[in-house]
N, C-alpha and C positions, 0 to 999 in steps of 0.2 A: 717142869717146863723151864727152858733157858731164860733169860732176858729177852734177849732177842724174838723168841715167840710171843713172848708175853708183851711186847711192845707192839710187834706186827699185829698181835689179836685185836688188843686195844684202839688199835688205829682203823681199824676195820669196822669199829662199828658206827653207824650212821654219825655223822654230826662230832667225829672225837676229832680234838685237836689236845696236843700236847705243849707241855710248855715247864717250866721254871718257878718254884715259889718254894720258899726257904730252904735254897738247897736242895730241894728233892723232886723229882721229876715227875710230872703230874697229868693227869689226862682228864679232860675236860669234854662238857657238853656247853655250848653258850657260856661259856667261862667260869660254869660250874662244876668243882674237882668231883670226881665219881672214884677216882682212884690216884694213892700219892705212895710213891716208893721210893725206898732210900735206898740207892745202888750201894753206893759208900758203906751202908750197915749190914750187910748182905742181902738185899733185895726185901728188906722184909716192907711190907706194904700196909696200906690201910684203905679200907672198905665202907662203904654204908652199907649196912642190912636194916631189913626188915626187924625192927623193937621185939617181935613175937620168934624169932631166931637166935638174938642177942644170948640166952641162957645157955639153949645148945651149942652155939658155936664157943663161946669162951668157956665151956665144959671139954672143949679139947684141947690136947694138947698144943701148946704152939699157937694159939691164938686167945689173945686178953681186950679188955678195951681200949679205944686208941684212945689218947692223951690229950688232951686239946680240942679235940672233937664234937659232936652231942652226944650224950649220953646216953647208952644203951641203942646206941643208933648206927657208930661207927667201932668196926673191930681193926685192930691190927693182926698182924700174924707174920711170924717168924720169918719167913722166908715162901720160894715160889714153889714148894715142894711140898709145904703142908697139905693141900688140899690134891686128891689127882687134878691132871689138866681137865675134864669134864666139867668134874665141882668148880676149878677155877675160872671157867669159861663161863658158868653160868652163875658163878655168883660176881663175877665184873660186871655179866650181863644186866644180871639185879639191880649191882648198885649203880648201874648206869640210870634203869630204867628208876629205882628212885629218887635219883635227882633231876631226874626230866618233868617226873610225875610234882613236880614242885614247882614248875617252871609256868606261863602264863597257858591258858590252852590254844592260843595261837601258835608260841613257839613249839610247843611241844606236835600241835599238827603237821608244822616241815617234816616232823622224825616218824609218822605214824601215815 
């Protein structure tokens, strides 16, 4: 998946606004990041999953844990090409939905 899709997808879903934070371009729910990518390093981005995923996903190749992060909470991954677009559609989806799922349950009822 290009950037350009990967931007349009992100934006597409309920409630995303995009914006700015250390340099890297970032997509947000209520100004919470769900996803942060670094055009500049070749797109490779960063994720929240599921803790109970954490094992298999940084068992592949191309994606380790992100830096700075929670632990065992958020993966990075190499670029937009690791995963097919499917996988990557639905694991933005994921970690959209868990940082919604963190959110008060008022806010999170606007999205549901």
């Amino acid at each position: 998946m290009d950037i350009e899709t990967f931007r349009t997808y992100c934006l597409s879903l309920p409630g995303t606004t995009e914006g700015l934070k250390w340099e890297h371009l970032c997509f947000m729910i209520e100004e919470k990041i769900f996803v942060i990518i670094a055009i500049d390093e070749g797109n490779s981005f960063s994720i929240k999953c599921n803790p109970d995923d954490f094992d298999e996903l940084t068992a592949r190749h191309g994606i380790m844990q992100a830096q700075h992060m929670a632990k065992r909470q958020w993966v990075r991954v190499e670029n937009l090409e690791i995963f097919p677009d499917a996988e990557l559609m639905k694991r933005v989806a994921d970690s959209r939905a868990l940082v919604l799922a963190k959110l008060p349950k008022k806010t999170q009822a606007k999205y549901s």
